[in-house]
C-alpha positions, 0 to 999 in steps of 0.5 A: 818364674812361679816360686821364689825362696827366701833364705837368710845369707848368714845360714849356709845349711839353709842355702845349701838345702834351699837349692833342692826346694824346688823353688824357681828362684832363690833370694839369698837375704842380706837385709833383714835376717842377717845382723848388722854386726854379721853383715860382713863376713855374710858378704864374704860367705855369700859371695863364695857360695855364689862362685861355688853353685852347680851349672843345674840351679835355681836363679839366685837373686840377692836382696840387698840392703838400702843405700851405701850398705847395699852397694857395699853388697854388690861389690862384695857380692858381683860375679859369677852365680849371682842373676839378679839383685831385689833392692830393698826398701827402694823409695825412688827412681834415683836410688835404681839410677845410682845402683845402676853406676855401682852394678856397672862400676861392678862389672855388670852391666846387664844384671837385672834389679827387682825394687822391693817397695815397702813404703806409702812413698815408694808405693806412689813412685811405683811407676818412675821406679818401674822406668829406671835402669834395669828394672824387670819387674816390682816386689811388694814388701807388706810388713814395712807397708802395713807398719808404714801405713798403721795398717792391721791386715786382716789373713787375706790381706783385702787392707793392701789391696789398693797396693798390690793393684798399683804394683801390679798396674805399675809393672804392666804400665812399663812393660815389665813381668808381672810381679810375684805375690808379697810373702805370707808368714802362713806356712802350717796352714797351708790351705790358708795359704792356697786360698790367699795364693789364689786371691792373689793370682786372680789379682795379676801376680804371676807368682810367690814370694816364699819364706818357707820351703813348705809353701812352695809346691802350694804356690807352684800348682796355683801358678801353673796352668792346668792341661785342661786350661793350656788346651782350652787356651789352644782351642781359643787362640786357633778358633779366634786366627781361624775367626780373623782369616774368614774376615771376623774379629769376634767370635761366638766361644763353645761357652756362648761368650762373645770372644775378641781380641781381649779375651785371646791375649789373655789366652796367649799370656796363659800359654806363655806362663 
């Protein structure tokens, strides 16, 4: 999953146009883009959009609100078209447990949930949350982090690097996907917009958020391995099983670079994006 697209669940022109972006996943909003006093009837709207998609579609993940509300979400929304749900504002482990009852109660019992952690204190429970029900990876939302921490951060976000190294170690810790990189609001810029794009690629995120169609394709080619890359990557692996079968587990690279075991996971990770 290289790309995904937020689109506000109150704009169904937006849904309807979001499913040719290209985008991997959707994440249909019903947190913050939506009005309290809209809430429901984007429940309802939303709900009968998800019943109604194509067989050929992106992943439709839904974020949904914290708390009660957020379960009121679920149960208007669970059925059929709905993959996946990002819980917002997620602060701890007990919150995934309790939207774990109210997706079964729902009908679901193997639908995937990606916490959304937006809080110093969420940052810190990253490793529980990464250990409860259904979770298959972590998403870092830096506006309410940089809000939470009085934090400015400056356009290539260096100020949240000790965050997005802890979600990115989280997700690894308990096994799950890498996560896919927090949201720029860059979308004119778009050379901006690759330069953070890759800063974040190098730092073990696997992907990107998006908040505009625009960046899309941007953060598609930066997640994608070029063929050049994928048959360096061949090359390695081969060289390295050829290495192992002669009795050795280190190898000389056509770089000169000592190669083990390390440097060949990194290698096959590349062959499996």
């Amino acid at each position: 999953m290289k790309t995904a697209l937020y689109v506000p669940g109150d704009r169904p022109d937006r849904l309807e146009k979001a499913l040719r972006s290209g985008a991997d996943q959707l994440i249909v909003d019903l947190e913050d883009a939506v009005p309290v006093a809209a809430k429901e009837r984007t429940r309802a709207s939303v709900a009968a959009w998800l019943r109604g998609l194509p067989a050929e579609r992106p992943v439709v993940t839904v974020r949904i609100n914290p708390g009660e509300p957020g379960h009121a979400d679920v149960r208007a929304i669970a059925g059929p078209g709905l993959d996946g749900v990002l819980a917002a504002k997620t602060e701890t482990a007990a919150e995934m447990h309790a939207l774990d009852g109210v997706l079964t109660a729902a009908g679901m019992p193997e639908l995937p949930v990606v916490p959304l952690l937006e809080s110093a204190a969420a940052v810190f429970a990253a490793p529980a949350i990464a250990a409860a029900p259904r979770v298959t990876s972590l998403q870092l939302g830096e506006a309410d982090l940089a809000a939470d921490l009085g934090v400015t951060p400056s356009p290539d976000g260096s100020e949240l690097l000790w965050a997005r190294s802890q979600i990115v170690a989280a997700c690894a810790a308990a096994g799950l996907s890498p996560p896919l990189a927090p949201v720029s609001t860059e979308f004119r810029d778009l050379d901006a917009f690759r330069a953070t794009t890759e800063r974040l690629k190098r730092l073990g995120f696997r992907g990107r958020a998006c908040i505009h169609p625009a960046q899309v394709p941007v953060a598609a080619e930066v997640f994608t391995p070029s063929p050049a890359e994928l048959d360096s990557a061949r090359t390695l692996v081969a060289a390295y099983e050829s290495s192992l079968a002669a009795g050795s587990a280190v190898l000389v690279g056509d770089d000169g670079r000592l190669v083990d075991e390390a440097v060949v996971r990194a290698a096959r990770r590349l062959l499996r994006t």
